[in-house]
C-alpha positions in Angstrom: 0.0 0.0 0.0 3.0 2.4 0.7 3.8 2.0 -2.8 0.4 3.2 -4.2 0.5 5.9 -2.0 3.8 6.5 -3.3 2.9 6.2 -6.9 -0.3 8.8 -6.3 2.2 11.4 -4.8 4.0 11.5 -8.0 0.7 11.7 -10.1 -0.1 14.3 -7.7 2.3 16.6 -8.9 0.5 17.6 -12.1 -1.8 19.8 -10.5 -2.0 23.2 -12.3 -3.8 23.9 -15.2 -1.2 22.7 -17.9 0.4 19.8 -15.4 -2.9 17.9 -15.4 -2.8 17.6 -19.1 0.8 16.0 -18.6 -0.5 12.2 -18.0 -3.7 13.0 -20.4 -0.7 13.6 -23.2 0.6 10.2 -21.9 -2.0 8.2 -22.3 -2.9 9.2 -25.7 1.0 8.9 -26.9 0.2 5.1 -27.8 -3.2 6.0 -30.0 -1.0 9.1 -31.9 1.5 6.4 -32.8 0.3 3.1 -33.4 -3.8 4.3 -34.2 -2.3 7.3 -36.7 0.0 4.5 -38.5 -2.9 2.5 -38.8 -5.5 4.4 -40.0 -3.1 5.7 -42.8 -2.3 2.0 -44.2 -5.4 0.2 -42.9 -6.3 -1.2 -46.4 -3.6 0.7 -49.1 -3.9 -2.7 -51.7 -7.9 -2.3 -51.0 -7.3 1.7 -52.7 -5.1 1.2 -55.6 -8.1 1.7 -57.5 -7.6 5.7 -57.1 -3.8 5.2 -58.5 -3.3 6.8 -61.4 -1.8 4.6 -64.0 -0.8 5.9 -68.0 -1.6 3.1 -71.0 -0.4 4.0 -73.7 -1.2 1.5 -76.9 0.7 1.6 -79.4 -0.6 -2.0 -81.2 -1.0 -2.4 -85.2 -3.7 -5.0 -85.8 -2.8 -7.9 -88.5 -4.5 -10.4 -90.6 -2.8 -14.0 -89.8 -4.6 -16.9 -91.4 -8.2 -15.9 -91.8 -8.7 -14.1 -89.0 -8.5 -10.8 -88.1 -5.9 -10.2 -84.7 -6.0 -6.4 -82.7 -4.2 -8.1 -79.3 -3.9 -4.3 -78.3 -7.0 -3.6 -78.3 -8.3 -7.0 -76.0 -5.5 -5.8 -73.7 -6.8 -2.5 -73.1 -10.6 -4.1 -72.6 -9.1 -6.9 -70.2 -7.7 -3.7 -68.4 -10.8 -1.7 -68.2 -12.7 -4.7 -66.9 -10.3 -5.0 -64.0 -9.8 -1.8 -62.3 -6.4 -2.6 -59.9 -5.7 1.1 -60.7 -7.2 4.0 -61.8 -6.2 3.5 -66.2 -5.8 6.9 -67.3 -5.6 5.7 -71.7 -3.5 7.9 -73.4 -1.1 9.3 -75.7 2.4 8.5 -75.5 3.8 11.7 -74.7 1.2 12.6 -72.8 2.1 9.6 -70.4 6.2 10.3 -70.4 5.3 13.6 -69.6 2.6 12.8 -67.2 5.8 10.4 -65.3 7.9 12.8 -65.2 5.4 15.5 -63.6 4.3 13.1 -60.9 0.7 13.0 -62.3 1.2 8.7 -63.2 3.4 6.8 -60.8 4.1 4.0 -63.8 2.8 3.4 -67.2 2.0 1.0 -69.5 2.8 1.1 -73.2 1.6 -1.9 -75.9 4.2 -1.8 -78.8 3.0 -1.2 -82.8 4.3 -5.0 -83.0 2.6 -6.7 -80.3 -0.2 -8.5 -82.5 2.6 -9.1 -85.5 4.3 -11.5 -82.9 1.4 -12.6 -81.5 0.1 -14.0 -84.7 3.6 -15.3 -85.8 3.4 -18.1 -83.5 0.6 -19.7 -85.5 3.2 -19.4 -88.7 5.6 -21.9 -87.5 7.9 -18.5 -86.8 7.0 -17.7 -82.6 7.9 -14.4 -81.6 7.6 -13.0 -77.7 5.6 -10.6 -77.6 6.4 -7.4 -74.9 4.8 -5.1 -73.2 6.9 -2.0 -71.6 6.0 -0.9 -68.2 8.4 2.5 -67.0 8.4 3.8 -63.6 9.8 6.7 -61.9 11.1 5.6 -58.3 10.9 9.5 -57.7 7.2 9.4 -57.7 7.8 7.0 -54.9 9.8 3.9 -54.3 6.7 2.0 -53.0 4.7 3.1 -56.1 7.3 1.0 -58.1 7.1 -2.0 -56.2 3.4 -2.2 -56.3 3.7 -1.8 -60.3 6.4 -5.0 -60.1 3.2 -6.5 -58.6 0.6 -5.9 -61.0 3.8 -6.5 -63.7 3.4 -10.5 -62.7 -0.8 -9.9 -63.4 -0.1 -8.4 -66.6 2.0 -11.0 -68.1 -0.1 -13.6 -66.7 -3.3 -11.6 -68.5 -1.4 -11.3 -71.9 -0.2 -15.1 -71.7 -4.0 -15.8 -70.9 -5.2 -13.7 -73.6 -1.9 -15.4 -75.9 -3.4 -19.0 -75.5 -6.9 -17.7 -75.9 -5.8 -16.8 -79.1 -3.8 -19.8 -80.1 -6.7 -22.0 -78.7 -8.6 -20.7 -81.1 -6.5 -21.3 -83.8 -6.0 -24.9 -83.3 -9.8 -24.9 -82.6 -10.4 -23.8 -85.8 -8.0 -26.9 -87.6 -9.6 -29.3 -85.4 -12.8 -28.0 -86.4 -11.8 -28.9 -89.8 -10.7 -32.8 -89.1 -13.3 -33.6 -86.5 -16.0 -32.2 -89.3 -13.9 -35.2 -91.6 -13.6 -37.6 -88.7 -17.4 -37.1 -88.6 -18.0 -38.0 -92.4 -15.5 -40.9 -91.8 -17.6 -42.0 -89.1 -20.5 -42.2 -90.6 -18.6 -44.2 -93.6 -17.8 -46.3 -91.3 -20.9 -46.4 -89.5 -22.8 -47.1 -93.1 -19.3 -49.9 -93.7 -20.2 -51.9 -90.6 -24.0 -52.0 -91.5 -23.3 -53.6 -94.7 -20.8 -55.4 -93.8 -22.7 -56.6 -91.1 -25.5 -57.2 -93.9 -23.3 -59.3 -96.0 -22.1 -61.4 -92.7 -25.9 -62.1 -92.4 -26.6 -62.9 -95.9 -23.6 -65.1 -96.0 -24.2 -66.9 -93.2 -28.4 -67.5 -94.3 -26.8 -68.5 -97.4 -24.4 -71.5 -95.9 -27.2 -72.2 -94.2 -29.6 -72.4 -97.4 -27.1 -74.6 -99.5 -26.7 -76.6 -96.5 -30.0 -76.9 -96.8 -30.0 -77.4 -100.2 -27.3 -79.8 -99.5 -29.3 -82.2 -97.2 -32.5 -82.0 -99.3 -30.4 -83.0 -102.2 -28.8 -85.7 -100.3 -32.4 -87.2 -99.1 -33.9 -87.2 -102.9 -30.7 -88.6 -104.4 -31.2 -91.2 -101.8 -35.2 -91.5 -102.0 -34.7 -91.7 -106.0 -32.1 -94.6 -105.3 -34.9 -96.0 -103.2 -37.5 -95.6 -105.8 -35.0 -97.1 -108.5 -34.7 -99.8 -106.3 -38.1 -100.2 -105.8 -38.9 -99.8 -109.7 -36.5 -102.5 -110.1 -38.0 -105.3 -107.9 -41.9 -103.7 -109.0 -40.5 -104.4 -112.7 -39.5 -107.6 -112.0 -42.8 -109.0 -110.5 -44.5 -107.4 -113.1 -42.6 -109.3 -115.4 -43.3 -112.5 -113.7 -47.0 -111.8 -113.6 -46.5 -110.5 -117.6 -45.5 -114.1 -117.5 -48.2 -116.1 -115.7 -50.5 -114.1 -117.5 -49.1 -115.0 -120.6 -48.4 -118.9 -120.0 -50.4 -120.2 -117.3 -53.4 -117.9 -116.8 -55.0 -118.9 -119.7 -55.0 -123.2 -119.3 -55.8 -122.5 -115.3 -58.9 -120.6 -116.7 -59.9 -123.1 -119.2 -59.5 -125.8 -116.7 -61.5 -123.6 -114.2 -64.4 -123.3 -116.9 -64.3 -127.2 -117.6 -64.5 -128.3 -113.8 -67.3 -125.5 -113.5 -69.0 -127.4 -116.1 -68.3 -130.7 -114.9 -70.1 -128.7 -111.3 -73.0 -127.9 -112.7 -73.9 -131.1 -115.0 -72.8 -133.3 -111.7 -74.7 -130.8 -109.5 -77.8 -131.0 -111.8 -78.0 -134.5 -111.5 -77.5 -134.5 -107.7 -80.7 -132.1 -107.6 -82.8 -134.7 -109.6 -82.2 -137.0 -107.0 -82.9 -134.5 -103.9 -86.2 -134.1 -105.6 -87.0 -137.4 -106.1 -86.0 -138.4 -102.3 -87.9 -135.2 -101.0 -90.8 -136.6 -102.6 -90.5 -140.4 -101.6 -89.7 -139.5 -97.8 -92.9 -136.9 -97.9 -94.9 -140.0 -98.8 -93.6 -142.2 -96.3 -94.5 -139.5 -93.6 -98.1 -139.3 -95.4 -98.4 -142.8 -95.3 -97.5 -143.5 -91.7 -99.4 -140.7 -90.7 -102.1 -142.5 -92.9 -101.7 -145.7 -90.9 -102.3 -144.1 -87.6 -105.4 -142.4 -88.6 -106.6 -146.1 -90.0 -105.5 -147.9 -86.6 -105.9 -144.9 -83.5 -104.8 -148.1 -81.4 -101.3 -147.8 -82.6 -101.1 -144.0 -81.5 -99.7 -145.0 -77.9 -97.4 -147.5 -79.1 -93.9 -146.4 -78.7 -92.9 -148.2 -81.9 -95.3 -146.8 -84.0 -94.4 -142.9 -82.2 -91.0 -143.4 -83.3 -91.4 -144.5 -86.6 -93.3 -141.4 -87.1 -90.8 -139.3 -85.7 -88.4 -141.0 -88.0 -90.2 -140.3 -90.9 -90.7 -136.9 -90.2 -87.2 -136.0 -90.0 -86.0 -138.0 -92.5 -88.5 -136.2 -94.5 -87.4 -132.6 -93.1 -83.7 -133.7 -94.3 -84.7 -134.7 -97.4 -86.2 -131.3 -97.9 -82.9 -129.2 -96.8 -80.8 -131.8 -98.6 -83.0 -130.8 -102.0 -82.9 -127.2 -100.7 -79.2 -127.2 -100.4 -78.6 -129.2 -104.0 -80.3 -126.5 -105.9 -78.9 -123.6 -103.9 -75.4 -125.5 -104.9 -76.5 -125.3 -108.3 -77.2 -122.3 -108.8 -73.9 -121.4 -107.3 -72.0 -123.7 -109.6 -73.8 -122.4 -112.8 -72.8 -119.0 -111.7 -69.2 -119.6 -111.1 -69.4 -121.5 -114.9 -71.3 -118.2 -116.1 -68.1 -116.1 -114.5 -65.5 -118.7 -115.6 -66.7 -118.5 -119.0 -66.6 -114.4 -119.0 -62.6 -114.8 -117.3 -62.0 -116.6 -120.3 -63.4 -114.6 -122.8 -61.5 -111.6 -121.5 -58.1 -113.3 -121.3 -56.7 -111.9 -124.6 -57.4 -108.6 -123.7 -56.1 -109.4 -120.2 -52.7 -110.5 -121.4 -52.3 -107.3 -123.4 -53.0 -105.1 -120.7 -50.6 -106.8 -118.7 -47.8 -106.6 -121.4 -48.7 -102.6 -121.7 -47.6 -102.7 -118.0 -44.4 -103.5 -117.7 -43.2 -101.1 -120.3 -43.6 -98.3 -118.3 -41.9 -99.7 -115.5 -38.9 -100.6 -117.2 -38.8 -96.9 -118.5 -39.8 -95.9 -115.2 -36.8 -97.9 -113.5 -34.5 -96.5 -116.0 -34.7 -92.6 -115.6 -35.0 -93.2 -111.7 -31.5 -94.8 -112.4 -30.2 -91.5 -114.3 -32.1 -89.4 -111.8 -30.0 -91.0 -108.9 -26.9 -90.4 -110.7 -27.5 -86.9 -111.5 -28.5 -86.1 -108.0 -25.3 -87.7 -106.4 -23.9 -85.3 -108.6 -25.7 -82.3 -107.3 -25.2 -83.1 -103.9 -21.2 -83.3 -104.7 -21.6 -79.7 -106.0 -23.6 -78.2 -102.9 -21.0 -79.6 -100.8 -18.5 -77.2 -102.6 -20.6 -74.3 -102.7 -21.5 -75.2 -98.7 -17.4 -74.7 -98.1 -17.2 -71.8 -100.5 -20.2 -70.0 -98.4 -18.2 -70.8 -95.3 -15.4 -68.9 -96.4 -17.0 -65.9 -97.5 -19.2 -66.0 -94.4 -15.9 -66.3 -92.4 -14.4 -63.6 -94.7 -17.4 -61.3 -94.4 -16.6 -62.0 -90.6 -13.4 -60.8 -90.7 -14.5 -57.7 -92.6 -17.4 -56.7 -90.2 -14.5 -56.8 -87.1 -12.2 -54.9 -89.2 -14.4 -52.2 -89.9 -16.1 -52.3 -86.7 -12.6 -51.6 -85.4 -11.9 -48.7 -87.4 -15.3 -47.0 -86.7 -14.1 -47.3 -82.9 -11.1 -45.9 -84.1 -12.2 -43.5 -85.4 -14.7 -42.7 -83.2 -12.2 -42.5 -80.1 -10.2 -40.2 -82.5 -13.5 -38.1 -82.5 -14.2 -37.8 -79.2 -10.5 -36.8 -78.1 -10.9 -34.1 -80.3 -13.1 -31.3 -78.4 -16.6 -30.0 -80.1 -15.9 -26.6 -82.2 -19.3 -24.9 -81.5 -18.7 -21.2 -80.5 -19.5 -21.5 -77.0 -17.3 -24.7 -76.7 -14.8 -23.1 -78.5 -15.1 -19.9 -76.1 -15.2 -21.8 -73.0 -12.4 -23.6 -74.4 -10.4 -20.9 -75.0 -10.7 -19.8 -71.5 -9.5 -22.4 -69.9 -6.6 -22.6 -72.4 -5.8 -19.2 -71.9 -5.3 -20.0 -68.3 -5.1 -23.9 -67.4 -4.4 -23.7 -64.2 -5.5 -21.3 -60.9 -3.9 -21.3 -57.6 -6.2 -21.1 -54.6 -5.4 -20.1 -51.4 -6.7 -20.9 -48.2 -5.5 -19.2 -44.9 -5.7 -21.0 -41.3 -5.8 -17.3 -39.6 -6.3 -14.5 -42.1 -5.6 -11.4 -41.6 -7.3 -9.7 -44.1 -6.8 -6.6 -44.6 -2.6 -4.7 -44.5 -3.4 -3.0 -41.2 -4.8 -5.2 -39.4 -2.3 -8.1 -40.3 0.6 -5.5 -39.0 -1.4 -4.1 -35.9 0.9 -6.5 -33.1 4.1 -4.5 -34.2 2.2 -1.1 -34.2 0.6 -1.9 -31.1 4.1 -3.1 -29.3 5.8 0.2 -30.6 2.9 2.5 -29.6 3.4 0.6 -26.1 7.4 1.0 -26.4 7.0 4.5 -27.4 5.0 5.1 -24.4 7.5 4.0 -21.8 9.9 6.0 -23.5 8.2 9.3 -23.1 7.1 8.6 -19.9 9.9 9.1 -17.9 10.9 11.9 -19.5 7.8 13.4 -17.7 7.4 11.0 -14.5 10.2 10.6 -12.2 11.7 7.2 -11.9 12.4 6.9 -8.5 10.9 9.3 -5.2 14.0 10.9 -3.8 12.5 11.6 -0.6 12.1 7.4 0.0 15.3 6.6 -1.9 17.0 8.5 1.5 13.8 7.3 3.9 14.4 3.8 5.3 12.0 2.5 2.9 12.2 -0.6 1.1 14.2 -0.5 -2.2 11.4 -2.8 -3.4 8.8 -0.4 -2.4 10.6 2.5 -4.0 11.0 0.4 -7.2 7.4 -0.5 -7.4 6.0 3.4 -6.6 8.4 4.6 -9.3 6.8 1.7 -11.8 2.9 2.3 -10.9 1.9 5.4 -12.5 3.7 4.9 -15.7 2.2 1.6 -15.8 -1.3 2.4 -14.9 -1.1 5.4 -17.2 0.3 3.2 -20.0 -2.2 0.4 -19.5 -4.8 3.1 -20.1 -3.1 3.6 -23.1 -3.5 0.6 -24.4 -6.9 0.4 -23.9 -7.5 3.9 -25.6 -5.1 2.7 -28.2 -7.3 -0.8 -28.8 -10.5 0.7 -28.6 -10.2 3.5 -31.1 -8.3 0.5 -33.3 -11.5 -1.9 -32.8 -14.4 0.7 -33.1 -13.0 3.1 -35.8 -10.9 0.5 -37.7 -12.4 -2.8 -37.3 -9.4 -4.7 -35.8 -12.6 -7.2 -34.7 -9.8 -9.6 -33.1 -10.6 -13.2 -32.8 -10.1 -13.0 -29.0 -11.5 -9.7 -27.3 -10.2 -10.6 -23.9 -6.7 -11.7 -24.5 -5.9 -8.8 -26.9 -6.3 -6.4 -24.1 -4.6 -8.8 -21.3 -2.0 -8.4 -23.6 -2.1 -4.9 -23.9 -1.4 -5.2 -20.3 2.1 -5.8 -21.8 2.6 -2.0 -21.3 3.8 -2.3 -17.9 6.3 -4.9 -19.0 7.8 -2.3 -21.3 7.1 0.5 -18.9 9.0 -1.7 -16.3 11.9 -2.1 -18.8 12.3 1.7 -19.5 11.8 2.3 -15.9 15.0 0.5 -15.1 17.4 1.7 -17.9 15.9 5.4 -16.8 16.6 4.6 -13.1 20.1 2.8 -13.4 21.7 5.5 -16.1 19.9 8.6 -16.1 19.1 10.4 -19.4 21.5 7.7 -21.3 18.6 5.4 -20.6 16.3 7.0 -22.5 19.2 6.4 -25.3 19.6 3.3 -24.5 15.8 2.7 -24.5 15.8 4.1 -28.0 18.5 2.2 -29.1 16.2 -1.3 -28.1 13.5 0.2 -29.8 15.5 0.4 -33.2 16.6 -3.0 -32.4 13.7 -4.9 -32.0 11.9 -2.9 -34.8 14.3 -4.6 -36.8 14.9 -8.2 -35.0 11.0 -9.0 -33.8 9.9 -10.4 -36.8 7.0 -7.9 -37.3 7.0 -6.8 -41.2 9.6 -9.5 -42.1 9.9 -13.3 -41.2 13.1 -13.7 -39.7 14.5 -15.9 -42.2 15.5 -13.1 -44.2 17.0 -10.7 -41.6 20.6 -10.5 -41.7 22.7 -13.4 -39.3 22.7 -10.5 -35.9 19.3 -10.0 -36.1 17.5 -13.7 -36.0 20.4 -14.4 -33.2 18.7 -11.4 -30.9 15.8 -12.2 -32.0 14.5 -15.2 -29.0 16.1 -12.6 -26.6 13.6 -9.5 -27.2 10.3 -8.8 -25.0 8.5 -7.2 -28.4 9.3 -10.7 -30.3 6.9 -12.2 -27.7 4.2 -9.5 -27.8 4.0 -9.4 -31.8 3.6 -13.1 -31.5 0.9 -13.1 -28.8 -0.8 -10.1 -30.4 -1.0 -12.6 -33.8 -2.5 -15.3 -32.1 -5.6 -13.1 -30.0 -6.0 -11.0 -33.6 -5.9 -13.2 -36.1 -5.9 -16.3 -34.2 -3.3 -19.4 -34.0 -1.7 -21.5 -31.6 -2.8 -21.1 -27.9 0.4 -22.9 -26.7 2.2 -19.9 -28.3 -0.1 -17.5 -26.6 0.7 -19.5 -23.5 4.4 -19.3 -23.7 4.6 -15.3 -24.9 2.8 -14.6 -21.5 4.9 -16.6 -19.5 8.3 -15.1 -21.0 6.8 -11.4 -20.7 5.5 -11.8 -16.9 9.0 -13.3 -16.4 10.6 -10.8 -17.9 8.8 -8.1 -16.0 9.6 -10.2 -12.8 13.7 -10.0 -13.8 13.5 -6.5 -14.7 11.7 -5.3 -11.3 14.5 -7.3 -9.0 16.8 -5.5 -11.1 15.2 -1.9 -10.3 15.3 -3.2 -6.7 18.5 -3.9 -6.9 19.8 -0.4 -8.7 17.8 1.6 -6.1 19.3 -0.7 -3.2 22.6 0.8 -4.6 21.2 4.2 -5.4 21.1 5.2 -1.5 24.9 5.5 -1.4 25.4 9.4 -3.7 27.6 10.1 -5.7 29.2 13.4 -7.6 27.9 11.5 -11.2 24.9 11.4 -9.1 24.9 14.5 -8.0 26.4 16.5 -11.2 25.3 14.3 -13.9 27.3 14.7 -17.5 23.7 14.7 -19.6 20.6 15.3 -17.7 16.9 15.6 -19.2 
């Protein structure tokens, strides 16, 4: 508590009218540096719109193989649609005289031959073609570097709008053969259907004469089956020629004699069947006749079977009679038919001569027909193989042209359609075939708020220098009291820290609200900003241990560690003194921590930056203790210092 009270006695101080504006100054020394530097170059790449920039073109359009080629002029449209800077399109001495005056920082000038080469690369002859871009490093040597920038743009658009152009070109060529690879495809298209169609027909017509073939081969062998035939039918009919001829006639004469012989034998037999009929009817009458004349004999069993006798015997002798003239009748008509058998043999045996002339002519040409078809069926089976080779040749031809229509159809579709909007968006990808895109794990965004850490850590710096050039470092009137050197030390720190950490805050604020810093971590940006009264600590000591040389000395660590933090640069490409201080420097850690709670990162690094400044504040504070322990003993440097402020 002694050392607050301490620390408010020397705030006290500042009491008149100008005094109190003393730590009011201080606090806003951090927001005139670091928020002024800011604001300034917040977003200078976002504005280079409102740079003035002289094009001068220069360009002679040419005629190279059918098409008409004005390069310059596509270069000044690509220009006008991308407005980096502000194009100012002029004259050529307008724009050297324009550079000179300050009124264009660089310009731009398209040569009369920049078309002419362009177009010679489609000649077999390729020319580079150039574009001139002049600066004036007395307009500003910044100026110049961002027109080396936009120089790596400009070649890329004039490469872009190169390729475009050549795409087109060869577009056009390709054009031309994919139209012929088309009417080759449909040849070959319109080749595979007929060869296709001849495969078929040759294969329908193997299978025809092999079906030919086997039909043949059945009739040859039916005809040999019917000469065969004809053969055996002629020789029975010539055995039956022969019966007819020899024996038929004496078997029929012999059939119409013993026919004869039937009926004369069979007439006779009748007679007698009539005359028996008639006796055994009588002898039935009679009996009957004697048992009418004696009724006694009706009960005797002799008499009742000769009656019965004679009864049937004269029923037989009636079926007997019956069955003579029925046998008659049948003989006479077998005579009557006998007779007519052999009147018609003559005609009979003529008839059967007629015949067998037929079938011996018949037999014959079934013969010759057997031959002849034998002979056929030999000649399918040579047109059946012939078919099969053309069928297998028609084969071959139908895979060799389906083959070259995929051929030529692969060839087709590696070549890229011509239409104009294929050829455009062709064109455009040609022009530029490849893009690189960026991703950032913790973007910055914009210039000023990517370098804000090393403002904010200079503003901060800045601050503990000037503050002891108003505040005193150490209360005399304690320094020879009996207080504690660690008392003194800390009263002599508080109210350039508290003012500095108020600072910060108005430095932050003013950053966030009227800038947009927007840092990814509110809280730990401004416990960082707390950082103040490790820098205020610092300067505090070198002010307390040497006087007005500290302040030089704190001036020369602020040159250092602009230079060996790491804050514009990475530390790769500082000179070898530089990166070896670097580890060593309290601003190397609050740059760092400042990137992490802004932009984000690592929280181990945010971690280790806060450990390193709280132990450096801890170091530095013994060490004030320590030069204020020795500052009780005076003297005459003390006391008559060689540079005071």
């Amino acid at each position: 508590m002694k050392a607050v009270r301490l620390a408010w006695l020397e705030l006290r101080r500042f009491r008149g009218s100008l005094l109190r504006l003393v730590p009011l100054v201080l606090i806003l020394v951090p927001l005139l540096y670091g928020a002024l530097y800011l604001w300034s170059n917040w977003d200078p790449y976002g504005k280079l719109d409102r740079v003035p920039v002289a094009v001068v073109n220069n360009d002679r359009a040419v005629d190279a193989r059918g098409e008409h080629l004005d390069a310059g002029v596509q270069f000044v449209k690509q220009l006008k649609v991308n407005d980096v800077f502000d194009w100012r399109f002029v004259r050529g001495t307008d724009a050297r005289r324009g550079l000179a005056e300050g009124r264009y920082y660089f310009i731009i000038e398209v040569p009369t031959d920049f078309s002419a080469k362009l177009a010679a690369a489609a000649d077999g002859n390729p020319q580079r073609a150039a574009v001139r871009l002049t600066k004036n490093d007395a307009n500003g040597y910044i100026a110049g570097i961002m027109a080396d920038t936009v120089k790596t743009e400009l070649q890329n658009q004039i490469n872009a709008a190169a390729h475009a152009s050549y795409a087109r070109a060869l577009y056009g060529e390709l054009g031309q053969m994919r139209e012929k690879l088309q009417v080759a495809s449909e040849a070959s298209k319109q080749l595979v259907d007929g060869t296709a169609l001849s495969q078929q027909g040759t294969a329908a017509l193997t299978r025809g004469l092999g079906g030919v073939r086997d039909g043949t081969s059945l009739v040859s062998r039916g005809v040999e089956d019917i000469s065969q035939a004809t053969g055996q039918l002629d020789r029975q009919l010539g055995s039956i020629a022969d019966f007819a001829a020899d024996q038929l006639p004496g078997a029929v004469n012999s059939l119409v004699n013993a026919s004869g012989v039937a009926v004369s034998s069979l007439t006779s037999i009748s007679t007698a069947t009539a005359m028996m009929e008639q006796q055994a009817a009588d002898g039935y009458s009679a009996v009957q006749g004697l048992g009418s004349a004696h009724p006694d004999l009706r009960g005797d069993p002799a008499y009742e079977q000769a009656l019965d006798t004679s009864r049937r015997l004269a029923a037989g002798a009636s079926e007997t009679d019956s069955r003579a003239r029925e046998a008659l009748r049948t003989a006479e008509e077998a005579n009557r038919r006998a007779r007519a058998v052999q009147s018609s043999m003559g005609p009979l045996q003529e008839r059967v001569r007629s015949i067998t002339a037929p079938v011996d002519t018949l037999h014959s040409g079934t013969t010759q027909v057997t031959s002849g078809s034998q002979g056929i069926a030999g000649g399918l089976n040579s047109l059946v193989a012939g078919s099969t080779v053309l069928q297998n040749g028609a084969g071959q031809l139908n895979d060799g042209s389906r083959e070259l229509r995929t051929m030529i159809n692969d060839t087709l579709n590696k070549i890229p359609p011509t239409n104009p909007t294929e050829v455009s968006r062709a064109a455009d990808v040609l022009g530029s075939p490849t893009e690189i895109r960026t991703d950032n794990l913790n973007p910055a965004h914009v210039y000023g708020r990517g370098l804000a850490p090393f403002f904010f850590a200079i503003a901060l710096w800045v601050f503990g220098l000037f503050a002891y050039l108003l505040l005193k470092p150490v209360n005399l009137r304690a320094l020879a009291d009996k207080v504690n050197p660690f008392t003194i030390a800390l009263a002599g720190l508080l109210p350039a820290a508290a003012l500095g950490v108020i600072g910060g805050m108005v430095l932050y604020l003013v950053v966030d609200l009227g800038l947009g810093l927007a840092p990814v971590s509110i809280g730990w940006t401004i416990g960082l900003s707390l950082a103040a009264v490790t820098f205020v600590a610092i300067d505090h000591l070198l002010r307390t241990a040497f006087g007005a040389v500290g302040d030089l000395l704190s001036l020369v660590l602020l040159i250092v560690q602009l230079t060996a933090c790491g804050g514009l640069y990475p530390m790769e490409t500082a000179p070898m003194p530089f990166q070896a201080v670097h580890p060593f420097l309290p601003m190397t850690y609050l740059v760092d921590g400042l990137r992490v709670t802004i932009s984000g990162g690592l929280a181990s690094h945010l971690y280790r930056d806060l450990i390193v400044l709280g132990g450096v504040l801890a170091v530095v504070l013994l060490l004030t203790t320590l030069v204020v322990q020795r500052q009780r003993t005076w003297t005459l440097a003390r006391l008559h210092p060689q540079i005071e402020i």
